[in-house]
C-alpha positions as CSV (number, residue, x, y, z in Angstrom):
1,X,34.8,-17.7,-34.5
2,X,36.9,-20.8,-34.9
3,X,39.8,-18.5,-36.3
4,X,38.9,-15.6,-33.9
5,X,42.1,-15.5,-31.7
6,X,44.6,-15.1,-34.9
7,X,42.7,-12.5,-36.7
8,X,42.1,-10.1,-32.9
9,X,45.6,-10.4,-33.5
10,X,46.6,-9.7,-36.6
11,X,44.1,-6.8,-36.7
12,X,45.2,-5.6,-33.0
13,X,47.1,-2.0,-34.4
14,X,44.9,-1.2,-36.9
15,X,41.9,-1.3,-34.6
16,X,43.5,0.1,-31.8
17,X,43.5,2.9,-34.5
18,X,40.4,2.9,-35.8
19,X,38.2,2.4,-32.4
20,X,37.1,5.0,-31.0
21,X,36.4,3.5,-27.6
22,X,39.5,2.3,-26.5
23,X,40.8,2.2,-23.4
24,X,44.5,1.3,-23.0
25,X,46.2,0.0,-19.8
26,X,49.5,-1.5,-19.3
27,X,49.3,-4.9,-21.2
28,X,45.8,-4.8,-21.2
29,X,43.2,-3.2,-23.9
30,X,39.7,-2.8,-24.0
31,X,37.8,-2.5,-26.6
32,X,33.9,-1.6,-27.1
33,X,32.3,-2.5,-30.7
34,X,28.4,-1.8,-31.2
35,X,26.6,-4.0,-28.0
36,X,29.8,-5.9,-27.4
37,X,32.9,-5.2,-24.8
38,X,36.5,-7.0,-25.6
39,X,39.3,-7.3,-23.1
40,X,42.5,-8.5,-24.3
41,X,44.9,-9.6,-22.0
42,X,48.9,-10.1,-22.8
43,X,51.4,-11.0,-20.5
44,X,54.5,-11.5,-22.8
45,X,53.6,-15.5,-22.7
46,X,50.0,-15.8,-22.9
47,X,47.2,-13.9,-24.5
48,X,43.4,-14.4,-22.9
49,X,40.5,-12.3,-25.4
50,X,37.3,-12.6,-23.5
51,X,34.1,-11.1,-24.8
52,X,31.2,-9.8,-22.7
53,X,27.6,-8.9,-24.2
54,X,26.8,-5.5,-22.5
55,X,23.6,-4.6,-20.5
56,X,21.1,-1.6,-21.9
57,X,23.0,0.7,-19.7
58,X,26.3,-0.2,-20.9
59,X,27.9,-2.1,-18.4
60,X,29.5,-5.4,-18.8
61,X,28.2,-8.0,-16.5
62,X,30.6,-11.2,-15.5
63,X,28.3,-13.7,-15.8
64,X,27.3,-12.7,-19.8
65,X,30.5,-13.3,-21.0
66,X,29.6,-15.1,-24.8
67,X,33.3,-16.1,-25.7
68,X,36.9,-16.7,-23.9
69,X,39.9,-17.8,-25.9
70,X,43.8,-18.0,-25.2
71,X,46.7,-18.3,-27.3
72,X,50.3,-19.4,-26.5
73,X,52.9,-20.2,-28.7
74,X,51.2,-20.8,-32.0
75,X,47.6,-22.8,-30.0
76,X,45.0,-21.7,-29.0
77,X,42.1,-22.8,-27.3
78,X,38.9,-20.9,-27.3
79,X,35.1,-21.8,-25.0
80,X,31.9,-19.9,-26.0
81,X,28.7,-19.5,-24.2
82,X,25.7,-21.5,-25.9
83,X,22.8,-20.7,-23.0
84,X,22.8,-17.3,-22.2
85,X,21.4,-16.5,-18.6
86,X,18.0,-15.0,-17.8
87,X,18.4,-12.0,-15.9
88,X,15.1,-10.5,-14.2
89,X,15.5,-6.6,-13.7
90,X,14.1,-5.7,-10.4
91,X,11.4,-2.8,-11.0
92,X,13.1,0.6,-9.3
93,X,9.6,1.9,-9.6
94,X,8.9,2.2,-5.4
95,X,12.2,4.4,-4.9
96,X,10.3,7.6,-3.8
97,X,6.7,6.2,-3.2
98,X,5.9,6.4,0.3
99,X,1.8,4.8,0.8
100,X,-0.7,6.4,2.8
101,X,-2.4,4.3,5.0
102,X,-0.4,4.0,8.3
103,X,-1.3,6.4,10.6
104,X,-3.9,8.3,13.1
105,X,-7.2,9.9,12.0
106,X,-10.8,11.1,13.6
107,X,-13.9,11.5,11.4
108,X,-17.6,12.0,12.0
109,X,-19.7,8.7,12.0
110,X,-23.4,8.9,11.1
111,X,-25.8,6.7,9.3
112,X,-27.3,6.7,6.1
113,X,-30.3,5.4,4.3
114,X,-32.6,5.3,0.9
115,X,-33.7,8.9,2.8
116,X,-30.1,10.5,3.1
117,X,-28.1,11.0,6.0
118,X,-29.3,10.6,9.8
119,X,-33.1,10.1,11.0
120,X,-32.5,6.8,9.1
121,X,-35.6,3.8,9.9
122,X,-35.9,5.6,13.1
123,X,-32.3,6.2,14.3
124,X,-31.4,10.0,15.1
125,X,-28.1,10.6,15.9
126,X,-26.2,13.8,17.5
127,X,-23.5,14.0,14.4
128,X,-21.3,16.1,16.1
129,X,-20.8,13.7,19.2
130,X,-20.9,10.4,17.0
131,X,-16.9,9.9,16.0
132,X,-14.7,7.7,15.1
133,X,-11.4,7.1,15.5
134,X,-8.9,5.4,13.4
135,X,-5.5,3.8,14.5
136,X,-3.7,2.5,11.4
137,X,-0.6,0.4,12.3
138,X,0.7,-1.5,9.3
139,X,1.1,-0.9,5.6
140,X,2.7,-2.3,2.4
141,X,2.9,-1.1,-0.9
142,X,3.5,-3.3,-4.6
143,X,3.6,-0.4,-7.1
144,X,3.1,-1.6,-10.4
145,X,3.7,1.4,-12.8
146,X,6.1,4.0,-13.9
147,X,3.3,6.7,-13.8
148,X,3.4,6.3,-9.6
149,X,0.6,3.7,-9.2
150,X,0.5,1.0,-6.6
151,X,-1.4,-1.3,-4.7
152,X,-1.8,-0.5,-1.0
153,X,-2.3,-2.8,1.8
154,X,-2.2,-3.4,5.4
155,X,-4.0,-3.4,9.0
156,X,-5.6,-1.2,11.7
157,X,-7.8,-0.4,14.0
158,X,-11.3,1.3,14.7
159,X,-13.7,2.7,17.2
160,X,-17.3,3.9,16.2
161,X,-19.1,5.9,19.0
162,X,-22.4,6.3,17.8
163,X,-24.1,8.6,20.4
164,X,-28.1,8.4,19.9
165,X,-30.4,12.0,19.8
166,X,-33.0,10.7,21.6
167,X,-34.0,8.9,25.2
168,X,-33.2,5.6,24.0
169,X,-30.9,3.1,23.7
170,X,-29.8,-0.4,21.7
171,X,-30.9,-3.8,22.8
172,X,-31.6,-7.3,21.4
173,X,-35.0,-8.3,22.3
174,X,-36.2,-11.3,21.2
175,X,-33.4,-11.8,18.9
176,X,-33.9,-8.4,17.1
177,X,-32.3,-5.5,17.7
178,X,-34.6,-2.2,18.9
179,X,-34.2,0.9,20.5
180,X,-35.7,0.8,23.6
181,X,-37.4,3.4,25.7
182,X,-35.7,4.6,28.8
183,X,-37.3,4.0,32.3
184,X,-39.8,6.2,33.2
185,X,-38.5,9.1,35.3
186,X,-35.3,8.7,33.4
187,X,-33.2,10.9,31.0
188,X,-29.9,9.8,29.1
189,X,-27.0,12.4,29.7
190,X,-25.6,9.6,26.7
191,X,-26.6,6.5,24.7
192,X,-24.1,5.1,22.7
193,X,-23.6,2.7,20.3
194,X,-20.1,1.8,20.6
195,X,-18.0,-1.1,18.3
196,X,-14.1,-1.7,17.8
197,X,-13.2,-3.3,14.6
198,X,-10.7,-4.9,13.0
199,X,-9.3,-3.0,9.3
200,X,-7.2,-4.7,6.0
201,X,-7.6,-2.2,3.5
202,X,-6.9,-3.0,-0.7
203,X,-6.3,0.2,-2.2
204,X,-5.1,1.9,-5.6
205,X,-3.2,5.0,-4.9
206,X,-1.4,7.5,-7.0
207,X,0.8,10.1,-6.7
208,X,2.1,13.7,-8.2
209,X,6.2,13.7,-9.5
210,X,8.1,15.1,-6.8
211,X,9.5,18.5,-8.1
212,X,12.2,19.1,-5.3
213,X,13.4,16.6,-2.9
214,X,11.7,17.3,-0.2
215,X,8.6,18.9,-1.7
216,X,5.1,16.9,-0.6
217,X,3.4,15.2,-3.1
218,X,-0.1,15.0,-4.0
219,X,-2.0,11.7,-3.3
220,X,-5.0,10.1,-4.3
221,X,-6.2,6.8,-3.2
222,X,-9.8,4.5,-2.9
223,X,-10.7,1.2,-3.2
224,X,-12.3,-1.4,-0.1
225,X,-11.6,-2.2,3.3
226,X,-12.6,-5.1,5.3
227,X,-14.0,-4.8,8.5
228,X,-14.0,-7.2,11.4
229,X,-15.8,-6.9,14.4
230,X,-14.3,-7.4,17.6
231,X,-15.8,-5.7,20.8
232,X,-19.6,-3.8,20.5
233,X,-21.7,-2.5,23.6
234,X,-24.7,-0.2,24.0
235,X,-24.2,2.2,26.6
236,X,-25.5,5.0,28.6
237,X,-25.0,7.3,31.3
238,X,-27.9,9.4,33.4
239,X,-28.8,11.1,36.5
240,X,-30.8,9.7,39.1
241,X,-33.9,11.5,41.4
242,X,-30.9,12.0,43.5
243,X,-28.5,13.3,41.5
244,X,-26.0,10.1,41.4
245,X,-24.2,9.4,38.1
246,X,-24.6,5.6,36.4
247,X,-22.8,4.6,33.7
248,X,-24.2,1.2,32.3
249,X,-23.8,-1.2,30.1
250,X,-27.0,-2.4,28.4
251,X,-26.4,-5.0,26.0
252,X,-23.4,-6.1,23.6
253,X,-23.3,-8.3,20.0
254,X,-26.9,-7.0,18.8
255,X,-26.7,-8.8,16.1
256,X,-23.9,-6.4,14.4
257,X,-22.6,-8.0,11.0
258,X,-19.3,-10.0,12.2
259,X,-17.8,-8.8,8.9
260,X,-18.7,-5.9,6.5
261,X,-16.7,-4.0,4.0
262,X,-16.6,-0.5,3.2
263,X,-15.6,2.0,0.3
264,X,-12.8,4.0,1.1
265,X,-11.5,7.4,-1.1
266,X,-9.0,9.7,0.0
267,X,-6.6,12.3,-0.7
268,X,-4.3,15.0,0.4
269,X,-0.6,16.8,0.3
270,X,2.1,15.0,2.0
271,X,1.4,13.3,5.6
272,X,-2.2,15.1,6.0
273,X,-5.3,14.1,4.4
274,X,-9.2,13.7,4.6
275,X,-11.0,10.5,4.0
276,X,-14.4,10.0,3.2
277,X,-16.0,5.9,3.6
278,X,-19.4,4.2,3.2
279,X,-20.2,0.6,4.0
280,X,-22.7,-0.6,1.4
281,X,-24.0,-3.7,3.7
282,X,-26.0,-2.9,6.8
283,X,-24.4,-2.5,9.9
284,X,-27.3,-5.2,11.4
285,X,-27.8,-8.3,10.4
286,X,-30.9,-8.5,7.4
287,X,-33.8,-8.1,9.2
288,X,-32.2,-8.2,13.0
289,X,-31.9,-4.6,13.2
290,X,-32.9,-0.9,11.5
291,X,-31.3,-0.6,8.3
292,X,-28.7,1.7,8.2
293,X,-25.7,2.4,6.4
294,X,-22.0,3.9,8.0
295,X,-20.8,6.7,6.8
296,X,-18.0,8.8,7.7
297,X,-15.9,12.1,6.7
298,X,-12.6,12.8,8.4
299,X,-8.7,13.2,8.6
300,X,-6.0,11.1,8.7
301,X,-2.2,11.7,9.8
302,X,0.0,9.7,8.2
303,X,3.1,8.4,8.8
């Protein structure tokens, strides 16, 4: 390009004929040839040519300008761009993806086992008075493809009521969890297994193209969530010979696992959806308690 300035212009008319991207403006010209945008600048004294490489969309960009030159008066001076800059495009891919995880939901807890579901190593429970409840309050999302996949993350909380079919309650003895017997002449109105936990969830979810703007979108999501333990208690309430209620509070601990993990699928149409989870550790501690598995089914409103 050493002689670059002199032939732009001595070939200035004819390819101000022959381009057909031309855009004139007073004392200025621009002109667009294959991946390359040239601006010529003449103010009756100087002449300034600068040329820009241009972008996959077709837009010049300041900072990729390859070659600047000026001529006055029969010099001219010229300055090209040996290291060309690394631009990083910023994936646009999270525009319209809105993550389900946030949010409030209630399921059914119950237990499971190598015999099924409920009546597991001796533990019956009422499964339509065992819930749990779900409080979700943080979430991210890192999607990583065009086709509407992305990683899901964030935190929440949960409370497992686990409300035992049968006179007994939950108790360490001897540094093993049991279910104990009630006193004699005594009947539970309720014995509950009740535990507050701690949630960070790692999940792959995807979702349907949005067809309208505001159409809800089908989503599909599993993967694990940790659990934490923070609060358990065994509980129950009865009736005495005289008809007073007591509430009481029998042990807490009991040798639950301090952390667990569970397997998490869900899916749904916009904000509402179900969930269905199974933990496949014990909630005991090996060989401090029965052996038995959580399970849930429920739904979730997100938001």
């Amino acid at each position: 390009m050493k002689r670059f300035l002199l032939i732009i212009a001595a070939c200035f008319p004819a390819i101000g004929l022959l381009a057909a991207d031309v855009e004139p403006m007073p004392a200025d010209t621009v002109i667009r040839l294959e991946n390359k945008r040239i601006v010529v600048k003449d103010n009756g004294e100087r002449m300034k040519v600068k040329v820009y490489e241009l972008t996959g969309e077709g837009d010049s960009i300041d900072s990729e300008m390859v070659f600047e030159g000026h001529y006055r008066d029969g010099q001219s001076y010229e300055r090209r761009k040996h290291i060309k800059s690394i631009n990083i495009p910023i994936p646009s891919w999270d525009k319209d993806f809105d993550p389900h995880w946030a949010g409030f939901g209630m399921g059914f807890a119950n237990f499971s086992g190598s015999d099924g579901i409920n009546d597991i190593d001796g533990v019956s429970l009422r499964s339509g008075n065992s819930l749990e409840y779900n409080l979700n309050f943080m979430e991210f999302s890192f999607p990583f493809s065009r086709h509407r996949w992305a990683v899901v993350t964030g935190a929440g909380m949960r409370w497992s009521r686990y409300r035992l079919d049968m006179n007994a309650h939950f108790q360490e003895v001897d540094g093993v969890t049991q279910l104990v017997p009630a006193s004699e002449g005594i009947v539970y109105n309720a014995s509950k297994l009740n535990i507050t936990s701690l949630t960070i969830p790692v999940l792959f979810e995807w979702q349907s193209p949005k067809h309208r703007r505001r159409s809800p979108r089908f989503f599909v999501s599993g993967g694990v969530v940790g659990v934490i333990k923070t609060i358990s208690s065994s509980r129950i309430v009865y009736h005495d010979a005289e008809g007073e209620k007591h509430k009481r509070k029998m042990d807490r601990g009991m040798n639950l696992r301090p952390v667990t993990m569970d397997f998490l699928f869900q899916a749904g149409v916009g904000c509402i959806g179900f969930y269905a989870k199974y933990s496949p550790f014990g909630l005991f501690e090996k060989d401090k308690g029965p052996k038995v598995h959580p399970v849930s089914l429920g739904l979730q409103l997100h938001i």
